[in-house]
C-alpha positions as CSV (number, residue, x, y, z in Angstrom):
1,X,71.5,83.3,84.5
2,X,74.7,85.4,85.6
3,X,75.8,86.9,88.7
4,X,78.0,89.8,88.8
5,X,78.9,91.9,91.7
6,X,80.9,95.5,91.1
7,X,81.4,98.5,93.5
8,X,78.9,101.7,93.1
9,X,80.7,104.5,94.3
10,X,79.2,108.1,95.2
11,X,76.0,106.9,97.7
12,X,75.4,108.4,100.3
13,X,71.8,107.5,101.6
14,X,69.0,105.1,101.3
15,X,67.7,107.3,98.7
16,X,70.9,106.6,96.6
17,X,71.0,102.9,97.2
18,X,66.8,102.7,95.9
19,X,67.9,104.5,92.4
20,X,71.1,102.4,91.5
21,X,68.9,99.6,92.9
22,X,65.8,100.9,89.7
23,X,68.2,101.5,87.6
24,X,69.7,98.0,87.3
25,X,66.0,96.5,87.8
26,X,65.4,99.1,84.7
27,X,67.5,97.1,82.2
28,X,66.1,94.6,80.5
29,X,67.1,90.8,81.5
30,X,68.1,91.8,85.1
31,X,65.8,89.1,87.6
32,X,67.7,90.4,91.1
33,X,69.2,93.3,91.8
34,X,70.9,94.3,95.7
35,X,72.7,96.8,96.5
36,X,74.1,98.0,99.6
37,X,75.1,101.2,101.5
38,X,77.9,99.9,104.0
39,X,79.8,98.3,101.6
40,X,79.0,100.2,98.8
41,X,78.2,96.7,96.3
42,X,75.8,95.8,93.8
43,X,75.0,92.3,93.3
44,X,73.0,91.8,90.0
45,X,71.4,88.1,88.7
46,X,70.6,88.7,85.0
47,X,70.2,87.1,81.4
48,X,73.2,87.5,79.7
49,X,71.3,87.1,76.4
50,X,68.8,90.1,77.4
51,X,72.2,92.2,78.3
52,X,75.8,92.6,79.7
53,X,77.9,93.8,82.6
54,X,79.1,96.8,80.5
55,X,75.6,98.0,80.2
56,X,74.9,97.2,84.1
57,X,77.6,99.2,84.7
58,X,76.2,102.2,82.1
59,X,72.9,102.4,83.9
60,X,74.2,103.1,87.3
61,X,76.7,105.7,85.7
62,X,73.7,107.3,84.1
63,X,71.6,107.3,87.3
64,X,75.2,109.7,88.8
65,X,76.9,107.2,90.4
66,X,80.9,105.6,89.9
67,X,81.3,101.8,89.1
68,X,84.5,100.8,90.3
C-alpha cells in the first residue's frame, strides 16, 4: 500500500468534499480515501499495482475539481 496526499481545489461544500471523496473510492485499488474542506487535501491509501497518482489525480479532475 501507498499513501499520497495532493490539494483538490474548487470545493466549496460538504457536497463537493462527498464526490471527490466517490470518486477516488471509484478507482479501482484505492482502500482509504479523506478529504477535507478547510484545508482543501485529499489523503488517498491505495494499491499501486491496481493504479497510480496520475489517475487519482484524473478522477477528481473528471468529477470538476483542480488537483494542485
Amino acid at each position: 500500500m501507498e499513501r499520497t496526499e495532493f490539494t483538490v481545489k474548487g470545493m466549496t461544500c460538504d457536497n463537493c468534499v462527498q464526490s471527490v471523496t466517490q470518486a477516488l473510492k471509484d478507482v479501482e485499488g484505492v482502500k482509504v480515501a479523506k478529504v477535507t474542506l478547510a484545508d482543501e487535501r485529499a489523503q488517498v491509501t491505495f494499491d499501486p499495482s491496481a493504479t497510480s497518482i496520475e489517475h487519482l489525480k484524473g478522477a477528481v479532475k473528471a468529477a470538476g475539481y483542480e488537483v494542485a
